[in-house]
PDB file as gemmi writes it, atoms N, CA and C in Angstrom:
CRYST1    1.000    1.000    1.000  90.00  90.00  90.00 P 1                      
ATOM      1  N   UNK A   1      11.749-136.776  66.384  1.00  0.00           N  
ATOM      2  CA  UNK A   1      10.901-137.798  66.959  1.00  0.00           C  
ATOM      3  C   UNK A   1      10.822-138.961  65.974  1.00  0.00           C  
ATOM      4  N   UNK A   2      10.931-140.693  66.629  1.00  0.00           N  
ATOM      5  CA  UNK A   2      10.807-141.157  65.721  1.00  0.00           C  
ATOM      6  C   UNK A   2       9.601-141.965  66.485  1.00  0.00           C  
ATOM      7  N   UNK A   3       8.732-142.612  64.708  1.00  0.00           N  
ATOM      8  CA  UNK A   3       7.888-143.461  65.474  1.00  0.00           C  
ATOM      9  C   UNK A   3       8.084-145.223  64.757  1.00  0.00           C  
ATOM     10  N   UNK A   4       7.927-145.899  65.732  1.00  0.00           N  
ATOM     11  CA  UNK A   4       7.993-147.436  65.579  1.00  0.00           C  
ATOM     12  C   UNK A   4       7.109-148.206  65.645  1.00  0.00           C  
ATOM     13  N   UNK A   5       6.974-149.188  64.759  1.00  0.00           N  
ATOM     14  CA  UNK A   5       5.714-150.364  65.016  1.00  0.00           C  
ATOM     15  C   UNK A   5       6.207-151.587  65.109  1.00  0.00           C  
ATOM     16  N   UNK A   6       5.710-152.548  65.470  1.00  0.00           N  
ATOM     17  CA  UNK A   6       6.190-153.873  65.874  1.00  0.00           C  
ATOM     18  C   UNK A   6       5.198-154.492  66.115  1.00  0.00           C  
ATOM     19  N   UNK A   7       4.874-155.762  65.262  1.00  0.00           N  
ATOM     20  CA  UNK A   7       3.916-156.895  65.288  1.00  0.00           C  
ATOM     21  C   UNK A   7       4.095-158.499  65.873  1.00  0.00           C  
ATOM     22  N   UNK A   8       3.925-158.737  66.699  1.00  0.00           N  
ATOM     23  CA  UNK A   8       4.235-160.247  67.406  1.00  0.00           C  
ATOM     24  C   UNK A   8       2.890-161.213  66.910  1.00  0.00           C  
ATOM     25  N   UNK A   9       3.415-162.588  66.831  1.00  0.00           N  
ATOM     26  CA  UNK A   9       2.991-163.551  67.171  1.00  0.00           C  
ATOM     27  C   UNK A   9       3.354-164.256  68.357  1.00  0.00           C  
ATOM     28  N   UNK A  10       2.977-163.824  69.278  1.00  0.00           N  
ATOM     29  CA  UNK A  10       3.396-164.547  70.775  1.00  0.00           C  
ATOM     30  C   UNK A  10       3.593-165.771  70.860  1.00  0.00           C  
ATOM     31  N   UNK A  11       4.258-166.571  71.598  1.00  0.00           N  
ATOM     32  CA  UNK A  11       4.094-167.681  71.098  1.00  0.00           C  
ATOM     33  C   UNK A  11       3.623-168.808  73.040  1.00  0.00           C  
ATOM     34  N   UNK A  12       3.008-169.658  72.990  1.00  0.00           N  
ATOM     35  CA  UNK A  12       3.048-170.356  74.702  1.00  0.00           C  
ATOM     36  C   UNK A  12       3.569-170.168  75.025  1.00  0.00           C  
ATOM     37  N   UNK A  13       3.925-169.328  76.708  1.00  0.00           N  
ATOM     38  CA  UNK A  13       4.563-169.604  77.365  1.00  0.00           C  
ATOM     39  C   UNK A  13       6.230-169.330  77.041  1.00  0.00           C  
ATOM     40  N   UNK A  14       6.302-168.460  76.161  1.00  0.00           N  
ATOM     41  CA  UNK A  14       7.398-168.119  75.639  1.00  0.00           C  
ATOM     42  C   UNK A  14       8.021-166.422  75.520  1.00  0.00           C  
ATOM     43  N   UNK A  15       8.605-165.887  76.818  1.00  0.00           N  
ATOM     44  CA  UNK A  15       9.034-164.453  77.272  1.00  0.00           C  
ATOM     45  C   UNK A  15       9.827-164.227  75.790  1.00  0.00           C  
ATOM     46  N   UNK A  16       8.754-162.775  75.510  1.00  0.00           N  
ATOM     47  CA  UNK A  16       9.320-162.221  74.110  1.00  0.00           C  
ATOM     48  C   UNK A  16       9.447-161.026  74.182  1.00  0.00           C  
ATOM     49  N   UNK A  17      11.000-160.358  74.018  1.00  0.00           N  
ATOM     50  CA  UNK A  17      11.566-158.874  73.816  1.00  0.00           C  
ATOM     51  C   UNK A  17      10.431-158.136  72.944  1.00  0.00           C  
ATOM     52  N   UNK A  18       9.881-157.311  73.783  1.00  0.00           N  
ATOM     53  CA  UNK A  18       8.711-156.794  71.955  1.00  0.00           C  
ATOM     54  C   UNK A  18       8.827-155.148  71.928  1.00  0.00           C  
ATOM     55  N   UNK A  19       9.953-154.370  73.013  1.00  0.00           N  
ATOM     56  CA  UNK A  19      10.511-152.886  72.488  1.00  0.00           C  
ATOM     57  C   UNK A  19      12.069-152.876  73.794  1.00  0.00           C  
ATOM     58  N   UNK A  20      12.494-153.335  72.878  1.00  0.00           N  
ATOM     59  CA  UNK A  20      14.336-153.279  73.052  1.00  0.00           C  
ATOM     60  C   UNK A  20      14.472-151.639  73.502  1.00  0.00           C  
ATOM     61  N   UNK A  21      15.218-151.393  74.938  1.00  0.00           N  
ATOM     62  CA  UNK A  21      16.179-150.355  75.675  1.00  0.00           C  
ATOM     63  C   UNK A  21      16.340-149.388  74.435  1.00  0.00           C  
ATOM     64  N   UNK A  22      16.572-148.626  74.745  1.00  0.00           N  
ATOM     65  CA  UNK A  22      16.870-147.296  73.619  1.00  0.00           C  
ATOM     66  C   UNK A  22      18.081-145.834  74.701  1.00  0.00           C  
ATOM     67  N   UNK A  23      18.484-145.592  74.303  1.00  0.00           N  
ATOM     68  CA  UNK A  23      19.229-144.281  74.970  1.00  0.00           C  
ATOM     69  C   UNK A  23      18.510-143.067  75.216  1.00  0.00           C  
ATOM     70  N   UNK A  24      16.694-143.243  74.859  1.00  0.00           N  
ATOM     71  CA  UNK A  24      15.895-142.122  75.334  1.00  0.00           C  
ATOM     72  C   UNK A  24      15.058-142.472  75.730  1.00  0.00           C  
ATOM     73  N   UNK A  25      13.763-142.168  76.661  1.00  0.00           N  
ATOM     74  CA  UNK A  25      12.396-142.066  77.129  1.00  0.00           C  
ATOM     75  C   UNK A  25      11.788-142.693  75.854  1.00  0.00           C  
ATOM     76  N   UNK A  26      10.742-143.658  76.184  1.00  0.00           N  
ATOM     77  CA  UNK A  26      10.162-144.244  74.588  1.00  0.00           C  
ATOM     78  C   UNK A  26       8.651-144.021  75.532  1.00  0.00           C  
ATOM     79  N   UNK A  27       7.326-143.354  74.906  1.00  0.00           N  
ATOM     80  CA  UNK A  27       6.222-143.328  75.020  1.00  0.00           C  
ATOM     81  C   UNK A  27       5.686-145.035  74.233  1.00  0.00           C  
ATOM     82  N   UNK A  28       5.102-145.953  74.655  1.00  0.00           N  
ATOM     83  CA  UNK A  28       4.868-147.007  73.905  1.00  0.00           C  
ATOM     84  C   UNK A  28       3.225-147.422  74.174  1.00  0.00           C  
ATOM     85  N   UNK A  29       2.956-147.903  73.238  1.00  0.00           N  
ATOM     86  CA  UNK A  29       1.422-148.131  72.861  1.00  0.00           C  
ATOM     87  C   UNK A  29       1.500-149.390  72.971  1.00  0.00           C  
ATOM     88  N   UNK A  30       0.733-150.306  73.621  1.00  0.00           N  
ATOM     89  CA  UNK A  30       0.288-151.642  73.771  1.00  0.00           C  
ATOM     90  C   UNK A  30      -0.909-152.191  73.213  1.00  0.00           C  
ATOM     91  N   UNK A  31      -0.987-152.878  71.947  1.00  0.00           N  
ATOM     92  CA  UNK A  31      -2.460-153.365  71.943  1.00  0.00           C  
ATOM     93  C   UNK A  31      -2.353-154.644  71.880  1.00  0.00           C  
ATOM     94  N   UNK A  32      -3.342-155.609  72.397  1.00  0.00           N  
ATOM     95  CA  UNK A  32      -3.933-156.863  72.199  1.00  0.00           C  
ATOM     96  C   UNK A  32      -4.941-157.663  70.869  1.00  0.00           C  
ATOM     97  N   UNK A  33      -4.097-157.480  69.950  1.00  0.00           N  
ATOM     98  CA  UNK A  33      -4.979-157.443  68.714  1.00  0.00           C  
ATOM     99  C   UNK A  33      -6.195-158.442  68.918  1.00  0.00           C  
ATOM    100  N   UNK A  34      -6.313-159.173  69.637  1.00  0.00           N  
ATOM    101  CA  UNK A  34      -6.897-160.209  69.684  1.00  0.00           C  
ATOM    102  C   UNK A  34      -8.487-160.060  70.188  1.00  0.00           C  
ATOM    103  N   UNK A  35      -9.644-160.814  69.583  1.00  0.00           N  
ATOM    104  CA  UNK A  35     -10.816-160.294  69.923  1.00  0.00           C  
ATOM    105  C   UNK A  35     -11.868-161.389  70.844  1.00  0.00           C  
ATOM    106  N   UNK A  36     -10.635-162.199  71.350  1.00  0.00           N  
ATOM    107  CA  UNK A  36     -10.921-163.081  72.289  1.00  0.00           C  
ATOM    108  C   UNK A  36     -10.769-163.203  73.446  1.00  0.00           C  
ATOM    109  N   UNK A  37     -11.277-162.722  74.861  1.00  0.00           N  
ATOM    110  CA  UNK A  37     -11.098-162.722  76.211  1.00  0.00           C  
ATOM    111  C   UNK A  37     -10.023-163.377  76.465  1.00  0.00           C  
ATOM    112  N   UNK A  38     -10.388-164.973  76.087  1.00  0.00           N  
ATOM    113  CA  UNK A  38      -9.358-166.361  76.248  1.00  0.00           C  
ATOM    114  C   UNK A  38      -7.924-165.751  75.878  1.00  0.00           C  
ATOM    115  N   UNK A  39      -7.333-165.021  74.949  1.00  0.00           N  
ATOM    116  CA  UNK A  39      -6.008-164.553  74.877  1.00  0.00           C  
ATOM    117  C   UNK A  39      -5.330-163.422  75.377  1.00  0.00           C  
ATOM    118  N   UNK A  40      -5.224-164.289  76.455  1.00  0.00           N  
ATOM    119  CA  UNK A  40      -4.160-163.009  77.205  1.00  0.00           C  
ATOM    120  C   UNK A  40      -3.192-162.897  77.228  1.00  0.00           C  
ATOM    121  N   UNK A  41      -2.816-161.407  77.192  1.00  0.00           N  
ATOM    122  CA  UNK A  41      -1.240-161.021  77.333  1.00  0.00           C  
ATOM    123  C   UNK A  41      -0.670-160.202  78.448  1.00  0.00           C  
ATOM    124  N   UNK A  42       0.729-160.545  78.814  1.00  0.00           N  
ATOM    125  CA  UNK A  42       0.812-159.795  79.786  1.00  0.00           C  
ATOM    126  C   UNK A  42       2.377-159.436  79.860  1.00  0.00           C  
ATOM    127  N   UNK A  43       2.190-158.460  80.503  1.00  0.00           N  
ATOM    128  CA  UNK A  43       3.902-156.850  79.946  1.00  0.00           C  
ATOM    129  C   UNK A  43       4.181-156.966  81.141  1.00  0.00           C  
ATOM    130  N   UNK A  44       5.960-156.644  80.558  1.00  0.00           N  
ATOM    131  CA  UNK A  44       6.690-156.558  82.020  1.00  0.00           C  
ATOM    132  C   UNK A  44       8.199-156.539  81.889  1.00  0.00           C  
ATOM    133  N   UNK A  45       8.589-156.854  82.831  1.00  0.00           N  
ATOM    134  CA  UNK A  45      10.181-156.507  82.531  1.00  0.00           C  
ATOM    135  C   UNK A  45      10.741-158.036  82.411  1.00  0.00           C  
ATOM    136  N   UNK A  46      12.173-158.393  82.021  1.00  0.00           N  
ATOM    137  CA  UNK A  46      12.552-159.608  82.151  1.00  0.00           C  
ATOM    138  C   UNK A  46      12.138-160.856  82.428  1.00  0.00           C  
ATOM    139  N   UNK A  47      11.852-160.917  83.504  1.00  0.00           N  
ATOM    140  CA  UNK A  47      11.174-161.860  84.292  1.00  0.00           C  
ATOM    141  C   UNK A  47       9.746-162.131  84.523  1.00  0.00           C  
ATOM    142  N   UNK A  48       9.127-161.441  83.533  1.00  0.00           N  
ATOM    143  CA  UNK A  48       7.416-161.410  83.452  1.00  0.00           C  
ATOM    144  C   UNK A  48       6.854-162.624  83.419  1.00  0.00           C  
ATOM    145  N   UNK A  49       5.663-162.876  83.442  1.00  0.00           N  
ATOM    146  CA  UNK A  49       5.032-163.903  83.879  1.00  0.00           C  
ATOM    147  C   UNK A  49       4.006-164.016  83.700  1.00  0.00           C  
ATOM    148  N   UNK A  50       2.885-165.357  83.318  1.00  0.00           N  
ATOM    149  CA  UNK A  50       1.421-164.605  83.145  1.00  0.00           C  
ATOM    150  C   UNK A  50       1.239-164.395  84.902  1.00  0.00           C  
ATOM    151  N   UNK A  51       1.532-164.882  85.563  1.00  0.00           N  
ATOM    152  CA  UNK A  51       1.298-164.312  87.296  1.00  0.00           C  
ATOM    153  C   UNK A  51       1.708-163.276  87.425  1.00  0.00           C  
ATOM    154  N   UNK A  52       2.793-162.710  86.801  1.00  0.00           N  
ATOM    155  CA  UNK A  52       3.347-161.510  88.030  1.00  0.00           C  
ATOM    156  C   UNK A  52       3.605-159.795  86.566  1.00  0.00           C  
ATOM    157  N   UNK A  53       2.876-160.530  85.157  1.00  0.00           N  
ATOM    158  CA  UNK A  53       3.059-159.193  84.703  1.00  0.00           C  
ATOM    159  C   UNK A  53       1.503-158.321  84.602  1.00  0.00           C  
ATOM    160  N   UNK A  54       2.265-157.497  83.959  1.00  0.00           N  
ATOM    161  CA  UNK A  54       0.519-156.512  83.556  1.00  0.00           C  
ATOM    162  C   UNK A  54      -0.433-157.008  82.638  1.00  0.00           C  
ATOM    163  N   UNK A  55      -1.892-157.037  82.888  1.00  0.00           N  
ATOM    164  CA  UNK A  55      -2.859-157.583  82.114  1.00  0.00           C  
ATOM    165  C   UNK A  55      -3.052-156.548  80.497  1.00  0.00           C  
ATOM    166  N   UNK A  56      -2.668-157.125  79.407  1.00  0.00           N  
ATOM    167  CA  UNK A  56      -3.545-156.075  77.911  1.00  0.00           C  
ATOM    168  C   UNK A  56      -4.066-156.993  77.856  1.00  0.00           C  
ATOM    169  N   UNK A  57      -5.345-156.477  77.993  1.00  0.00           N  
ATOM    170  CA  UNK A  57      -6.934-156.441  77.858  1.00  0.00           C  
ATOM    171  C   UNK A  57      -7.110-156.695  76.291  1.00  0.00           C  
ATOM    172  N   UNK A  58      -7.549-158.040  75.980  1.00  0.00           N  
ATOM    173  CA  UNK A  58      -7.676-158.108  74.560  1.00  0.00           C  
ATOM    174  C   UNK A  58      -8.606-156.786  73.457  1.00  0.00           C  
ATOM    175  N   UNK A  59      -8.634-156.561  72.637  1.00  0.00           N  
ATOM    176  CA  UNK A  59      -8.846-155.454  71.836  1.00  0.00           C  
ATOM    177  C   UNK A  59      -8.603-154.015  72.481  1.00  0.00           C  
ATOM    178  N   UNK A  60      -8.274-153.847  73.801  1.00  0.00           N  
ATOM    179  CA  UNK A  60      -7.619-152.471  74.396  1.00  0.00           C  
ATOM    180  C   UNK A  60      -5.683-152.339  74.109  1.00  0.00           C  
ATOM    181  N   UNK A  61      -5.995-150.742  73.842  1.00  0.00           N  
ATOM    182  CA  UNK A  61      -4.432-149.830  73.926  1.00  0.00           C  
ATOM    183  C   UNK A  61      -4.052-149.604  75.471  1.00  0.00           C  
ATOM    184  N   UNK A  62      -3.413-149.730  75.482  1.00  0.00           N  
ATOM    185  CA  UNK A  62      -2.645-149.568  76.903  1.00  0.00           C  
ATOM    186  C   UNK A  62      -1.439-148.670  76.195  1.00  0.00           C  
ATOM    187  N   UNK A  63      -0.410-147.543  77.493  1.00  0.00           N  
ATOM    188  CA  UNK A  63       0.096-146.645  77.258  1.00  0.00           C  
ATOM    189  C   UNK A  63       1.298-147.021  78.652  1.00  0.00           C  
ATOM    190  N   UNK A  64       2.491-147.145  78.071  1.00  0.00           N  
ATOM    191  CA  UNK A  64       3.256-146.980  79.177  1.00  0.00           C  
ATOM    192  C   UNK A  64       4.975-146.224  78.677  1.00  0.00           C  
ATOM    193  N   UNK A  65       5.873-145.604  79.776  1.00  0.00           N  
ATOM    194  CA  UNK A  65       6.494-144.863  79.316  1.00  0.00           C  
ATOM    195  C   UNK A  65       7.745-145.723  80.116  1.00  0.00           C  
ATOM    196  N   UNK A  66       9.211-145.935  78.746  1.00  0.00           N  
ATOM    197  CA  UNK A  66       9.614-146.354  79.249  1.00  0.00           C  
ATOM    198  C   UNK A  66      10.827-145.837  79.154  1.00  0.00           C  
ATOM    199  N   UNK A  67      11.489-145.667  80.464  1.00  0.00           N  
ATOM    200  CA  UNK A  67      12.932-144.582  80.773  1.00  0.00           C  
ATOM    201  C   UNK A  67      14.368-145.148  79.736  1.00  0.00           C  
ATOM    202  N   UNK A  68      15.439-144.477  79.944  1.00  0.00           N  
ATOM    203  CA  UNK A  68      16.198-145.078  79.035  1.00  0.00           C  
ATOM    204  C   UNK A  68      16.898-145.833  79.589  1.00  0.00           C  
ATOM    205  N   UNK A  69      17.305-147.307  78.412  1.00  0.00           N  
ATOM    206  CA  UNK A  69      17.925-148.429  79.417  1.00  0.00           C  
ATOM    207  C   UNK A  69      16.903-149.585  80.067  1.00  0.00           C  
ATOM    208  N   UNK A  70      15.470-149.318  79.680  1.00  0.00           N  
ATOM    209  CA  UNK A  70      14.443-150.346  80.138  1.00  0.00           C  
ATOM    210  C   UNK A  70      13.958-151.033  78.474  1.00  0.00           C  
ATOM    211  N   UNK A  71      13.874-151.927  78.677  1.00  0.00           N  
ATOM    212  CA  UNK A  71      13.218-152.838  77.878  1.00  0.00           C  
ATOM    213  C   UNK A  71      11.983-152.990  78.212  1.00  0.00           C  
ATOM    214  N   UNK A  72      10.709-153.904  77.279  1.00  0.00           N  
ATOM    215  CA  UNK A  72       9.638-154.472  77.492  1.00  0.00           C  
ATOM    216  C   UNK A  72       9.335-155.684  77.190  1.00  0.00           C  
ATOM    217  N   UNK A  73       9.010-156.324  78.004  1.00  0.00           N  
ATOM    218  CA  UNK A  73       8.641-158.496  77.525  1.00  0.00           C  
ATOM    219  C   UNK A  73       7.518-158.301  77.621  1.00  0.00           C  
ATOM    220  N   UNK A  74       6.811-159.531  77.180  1.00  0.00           N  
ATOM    221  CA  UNK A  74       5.639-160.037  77.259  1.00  0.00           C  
ATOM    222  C   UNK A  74       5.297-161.309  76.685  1.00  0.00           C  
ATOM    223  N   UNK A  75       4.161-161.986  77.574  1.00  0.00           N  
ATOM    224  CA  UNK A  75       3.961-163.538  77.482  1.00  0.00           C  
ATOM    225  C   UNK A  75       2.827-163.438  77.320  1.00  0.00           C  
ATOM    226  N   UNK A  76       2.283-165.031  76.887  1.00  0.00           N  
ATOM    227  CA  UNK A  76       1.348-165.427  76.431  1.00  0.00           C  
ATOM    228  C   UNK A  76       1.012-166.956  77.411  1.00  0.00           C  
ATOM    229  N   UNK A  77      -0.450-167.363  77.924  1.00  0.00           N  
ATOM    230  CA  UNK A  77      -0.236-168.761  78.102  1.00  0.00           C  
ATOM    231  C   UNK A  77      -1.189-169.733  76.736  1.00  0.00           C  
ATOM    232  N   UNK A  78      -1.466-168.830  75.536  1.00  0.00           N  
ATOM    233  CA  UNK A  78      -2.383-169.322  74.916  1.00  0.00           C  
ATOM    234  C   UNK A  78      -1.213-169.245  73.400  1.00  0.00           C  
ATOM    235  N   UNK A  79      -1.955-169.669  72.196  1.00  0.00           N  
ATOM    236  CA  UNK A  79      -1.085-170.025  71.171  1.00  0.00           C  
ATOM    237  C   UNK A  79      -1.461-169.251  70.000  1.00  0.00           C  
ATOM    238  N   UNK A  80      -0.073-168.697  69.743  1.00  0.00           N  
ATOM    239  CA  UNK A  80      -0.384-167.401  68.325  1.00  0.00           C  
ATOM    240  C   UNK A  80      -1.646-166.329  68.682  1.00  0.00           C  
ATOM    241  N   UNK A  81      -1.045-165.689  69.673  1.00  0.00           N  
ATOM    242  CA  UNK A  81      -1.693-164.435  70.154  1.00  0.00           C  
ATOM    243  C   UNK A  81      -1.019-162.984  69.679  1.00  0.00           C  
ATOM    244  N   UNK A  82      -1.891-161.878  69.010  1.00  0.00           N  
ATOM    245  CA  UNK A  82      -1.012-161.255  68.230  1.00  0.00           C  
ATOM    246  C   UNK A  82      -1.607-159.983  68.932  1.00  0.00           C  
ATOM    247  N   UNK A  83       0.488-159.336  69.231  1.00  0.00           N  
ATOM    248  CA  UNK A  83       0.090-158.027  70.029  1.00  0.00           C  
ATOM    249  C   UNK A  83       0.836-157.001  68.423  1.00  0.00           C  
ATOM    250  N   UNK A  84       0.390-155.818  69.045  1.00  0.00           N  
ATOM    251  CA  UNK A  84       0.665-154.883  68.141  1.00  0.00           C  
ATOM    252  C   UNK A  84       1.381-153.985  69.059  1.00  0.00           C  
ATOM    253  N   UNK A  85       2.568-152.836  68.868  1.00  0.00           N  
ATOM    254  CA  UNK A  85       3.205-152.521  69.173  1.00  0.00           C  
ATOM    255  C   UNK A  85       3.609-150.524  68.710  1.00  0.00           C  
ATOM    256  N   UNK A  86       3.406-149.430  69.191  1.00  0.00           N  
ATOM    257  CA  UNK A  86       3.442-148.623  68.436  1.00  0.00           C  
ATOM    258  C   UNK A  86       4.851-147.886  69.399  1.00  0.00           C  
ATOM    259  N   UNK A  87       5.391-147.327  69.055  1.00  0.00           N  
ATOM    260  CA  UNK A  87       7.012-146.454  69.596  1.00  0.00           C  
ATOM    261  C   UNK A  87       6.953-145.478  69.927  1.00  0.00           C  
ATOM    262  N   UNK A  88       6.799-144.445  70.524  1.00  0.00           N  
ATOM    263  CA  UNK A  88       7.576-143.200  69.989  1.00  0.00           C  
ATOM    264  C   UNK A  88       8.610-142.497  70.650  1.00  0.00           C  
ATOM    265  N   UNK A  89       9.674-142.111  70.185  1.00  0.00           N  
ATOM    266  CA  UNK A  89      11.267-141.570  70.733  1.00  0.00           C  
ATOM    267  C   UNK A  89      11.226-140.308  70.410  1.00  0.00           C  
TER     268      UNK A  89                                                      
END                                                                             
Protein backbone atom coordinates (compact mmCIF):
# COMPACT_ATOMS: atom_id res chain seq x y z
CA UNK A 1 0.00 0.00 0.00
CA UNK A 2 1.22 3.27 -0.80
CA UNK A 3 0.22 6.55 0.67
CA UNK A 4 0.36 10.09 -1.13
CA UNK A 5 -0.04 13.73 -0.29
CA UNK A 6 -0.42 16.59 -2.52
CA UNK A 7 -0.79 20.31 -1.72
CA UNK A 8 -2.37 22.90 -4.29
CA UNK A 9 -2.57 26.42 -4.59
CA UNK A 10 -5.54 26.61 -6.88
CA UNK A 11 -5.36 29.13 -8.89
CA UNK A 12 -8.92 31.41 -10.74
CA UNK A 13 -10.63 29.73 -12.78
CA UNK A 14 -7.87 27.53 -13.68
CA UNK A 15 -8.75 23.31 -14.15
CA UNK A 16 -5.92 21.66 -12.07
CA UNK A 17 -4.79 17.79 -12.34
CA UNK A 18 -4.54 17.31 -8.38
CA UNK A 19 -4.38 12.98 -8.41
CA UNK A 20 -3.12 11.75 -11.87
CA UNK A 21 -4.75 7.97 -13.25
CA UNK A 22 -2.75 5.24 -11.63
CA UNK A 23 -3.02 1.37 -12.83
CA UNK A 24 -4.97 0.67 -9.42
CA UNK A 25 -8.16 1.72 -7.37
CA UNK A 26 -6.81 4.96 -5.41
CA UNK A 27 -9.04 5.62 -2.06
CA UNK A 28 -8.49 9.66 -2.05
CA UNK A 29 -9.07 12.19 0.69
CA UNK A 30 -10.23 15.68 -0.28
CA UNK A 31 -9.78 18.61 1.98
CA UNK A 32 -10.51 22.32 1.58
CA UNK A 33 -7.86 23.79 3.68
CA UNK A 34 -9.47 26.90 3.63
CA UNK A 35 -11.46 28.48 6.62
CA UNK A 36 -13.48 30.69 4.51
CA UNK A 37 -17.06 29.83 3.11
CA UNK A 38 -16.13 32.44 0.18
CA UNK A 39 -13.47 29.69 -1.14
CA UNK A 40 -14.77 27.21 -2.98
CA UNK A 41 -13.65 24.24 -4.53
CA UNK A 42 -14.95 21.94 -6.71
CA UNK A 43 -13.83 18.03 -8.01
CA UNK A 44 -14.42 16.35 -11.01
CA UNK A 45 -13.28 14.85 -14.00
CA UNK A 46 -11.72 16.79 -17.03
CA UNK A 47 -14.14 19.04 -17.80
CA UNK A 48 -15.13 20.25 -14.25
CA UNK A 49 -16.48 23.38 -13.57
CA UNK A 50 -17.44 25.55 -10.67
CA UNK A 51 -21.20 24.69 -12.24
CA UNK A 52 -21.05 21.24 -13.01
CA UNK A 53 -18.33 19.76 -10.37
CA UNK A 54 -18.60 18.50 -6.73
CA UNK A 55 -18.80 21.03 -3.86
CA UNK A 56 -15.45 20.57 -0.86
CA UNK A 57 -16.93 22.25 1.71
CA UNK A 58 -14.25 24.56 3.03
CA UNK A 59 -12.49 23.03 6.25
CA UNK A 60 -14.35 19.45 5.42
CA UNK A 61 -12.61 15.87 4.19
CA UNK A 62 -14.45 14.48 1.59
CA UNK A 63 -13.66 10.69 0.47
CA UNK A 64 -13.91 9.46 -3.02
CA UNK A 65 -12.66 6.24 -4.78
CA UNK A 66 -11.11 6.38 -7.87
CA UNK A 67 -11.03 3.23 -10.43
CA UNK A 68 -7.98 2.66 -12.50
CA UNK A 69 -7.37 4.96 -15.45
CA UNK A 70 -9.51 7.96 -13.78
CA UNK A 71 -7.94 11.05 -12.87
CA UNK A 72 -9.15 14.00 -10.54
CA UNK A 73 -9.44 18.03 -11.44
CA UNK A 74 -10.50 20.65 -9.58
CA UNK A 75 -11.29 24.45 -9.80
CA UNK A 76 -11.46 27.35 -8.06
CA UNK A 77 -13.51 30.74 -8.91
CA UNK A 78 -11.63 32.58 -6.06
CA UNK A 79 -7.67 33.28 -5.77
CA UNK A 80 -4.95 31.06 -4.00
CA UNK A 81 -7.31 28.61 -2.50
CA UNK A 82 -5.44 25.76 -0.88
CA UNK A 83 -6.69 22.12 -1.18
CA UNK A 84 -4.90 19.33 0.49
CA UNK A 85 -4.77 16.03 -0.99
CA UNK A 86 -4.20 12.52 0.78
CA UNK A 87 -3.70 8.97 -1.67
CA UNK A 88 -3.95 5.74 -0.92
CA UNK A 89 -3.01 2.70 -3.50
Amino acid sequence: MAVITYGYDLVQNVRTLVVPASTSVQKVCIHNHEHATSKEVFIGNSEVTVDNGMHAVATATGEVQLLPGDDLYAITAQTGVNLRILVVR
